[in-house]
N, C-alpha and C positions, 0 to 999 in steps of 0.2 A: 106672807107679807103682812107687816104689822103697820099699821098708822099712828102715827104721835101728834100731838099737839103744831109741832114743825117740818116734822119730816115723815118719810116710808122707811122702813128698814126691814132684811131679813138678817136669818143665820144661816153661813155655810158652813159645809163642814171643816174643821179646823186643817188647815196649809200655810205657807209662806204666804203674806199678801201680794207678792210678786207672781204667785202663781192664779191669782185673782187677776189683775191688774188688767193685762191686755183683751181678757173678755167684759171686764168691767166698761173699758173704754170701747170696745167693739158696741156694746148694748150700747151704750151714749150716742157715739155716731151714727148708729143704724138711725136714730132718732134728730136726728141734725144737729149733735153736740160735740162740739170737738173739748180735747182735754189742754188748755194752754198755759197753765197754772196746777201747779203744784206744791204742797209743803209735807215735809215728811216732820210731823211732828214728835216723833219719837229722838228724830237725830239734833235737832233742835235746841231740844229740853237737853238730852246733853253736854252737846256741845257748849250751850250757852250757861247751864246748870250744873252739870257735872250729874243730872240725877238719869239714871237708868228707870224707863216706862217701856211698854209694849207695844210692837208695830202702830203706826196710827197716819194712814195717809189721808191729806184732805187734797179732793182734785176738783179742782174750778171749771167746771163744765160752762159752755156758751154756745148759744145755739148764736148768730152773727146777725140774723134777718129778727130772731125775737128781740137780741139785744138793740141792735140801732130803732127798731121800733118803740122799745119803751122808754129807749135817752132820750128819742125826738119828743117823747109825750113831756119829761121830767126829767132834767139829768142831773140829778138829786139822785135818784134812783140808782144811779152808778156805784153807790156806797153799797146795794145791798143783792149787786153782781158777784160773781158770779154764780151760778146752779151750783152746788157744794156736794158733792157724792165724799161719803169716810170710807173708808173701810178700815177695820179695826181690830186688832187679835183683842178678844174677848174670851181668855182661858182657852176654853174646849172648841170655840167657833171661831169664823170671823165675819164680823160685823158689815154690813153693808148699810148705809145709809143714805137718803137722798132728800134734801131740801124740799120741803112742799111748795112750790112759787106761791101756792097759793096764802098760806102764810108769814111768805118772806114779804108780799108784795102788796099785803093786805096793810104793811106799818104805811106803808105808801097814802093809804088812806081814803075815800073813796071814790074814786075815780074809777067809773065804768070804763073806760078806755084799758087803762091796766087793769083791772080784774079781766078783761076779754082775754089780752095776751097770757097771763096766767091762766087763765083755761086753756089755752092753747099749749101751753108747754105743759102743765101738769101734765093729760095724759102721755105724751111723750114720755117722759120720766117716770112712770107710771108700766110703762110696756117695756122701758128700757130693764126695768128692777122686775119686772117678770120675763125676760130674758133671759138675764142673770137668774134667778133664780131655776129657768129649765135646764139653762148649760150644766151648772153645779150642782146641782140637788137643795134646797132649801137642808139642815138640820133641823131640829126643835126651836121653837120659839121663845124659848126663855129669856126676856130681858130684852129683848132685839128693841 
């Protein structure tokens, strides 16, 4: 598992992202995240484009008891819902990715209140991507 500036990501080894998907969303929910949102941004760009890109789903992950907690705190905060899990054909792998709350929620600004909740769901999302990553075998980390 690698860390970025916003998010966790690994690589798995390259398949259909549909062959991903339902253990992706099992890791989220063991974690108290349901998937109610979805964009397949691939279908997207063409439709709307006409230009052909590579699988690229983004799934709007929501834990229900973090979210109503942090609207009640700020519901301002609603713009920068929900948990974002990608997954992404990346050539040879495919991409897993997962919003850090802790830097989504950090533009929020400082407010001990929402930094708590963001610790609270990080590790979550955190166990979920190491989940995923035992069901599937992580690949190499290049780029991830």
């Amino acid at each position: 598992m690698r860390h970025h500036a916003f998010t966790f990501s690994t690589r798995l080894p390259h398949r259909e992202l549909a062959a991903y998907r339902p253990g992706v969303e099992a890791a989220l929910k063991a974690e108290g995240f349901g998937v109610p949102v979805e964009m397949d941004v691939q279908a997207i760009v063409k439709g709307k484009l006409g230009i052909d890109r590579p699988p690229f789903l983004i799934l709007g992950g929501c834990n229900p008891a973090l979210s109503h907690a942090i609207l009640n705190l700020d519901a301002a905060i609603g713009a920068l819902l929900p948990c974002n899990t990608v997954l992404r054909d990346d050539g040879d792998a495919v991409v897993v990715e997962i919003v850090d709350p802790r830097a989504m929620l950090g533009l929020a600004g400082d407010n001990p209140a929402v930094a708590e909740l963001a610790d609270d769901a990080r590790p979550r999302l955190l166990r979920a991507m190491a989940a995923i990553e035992a069901q599937f075998g992580a690949a190499d980390d290049r780029g991830a």
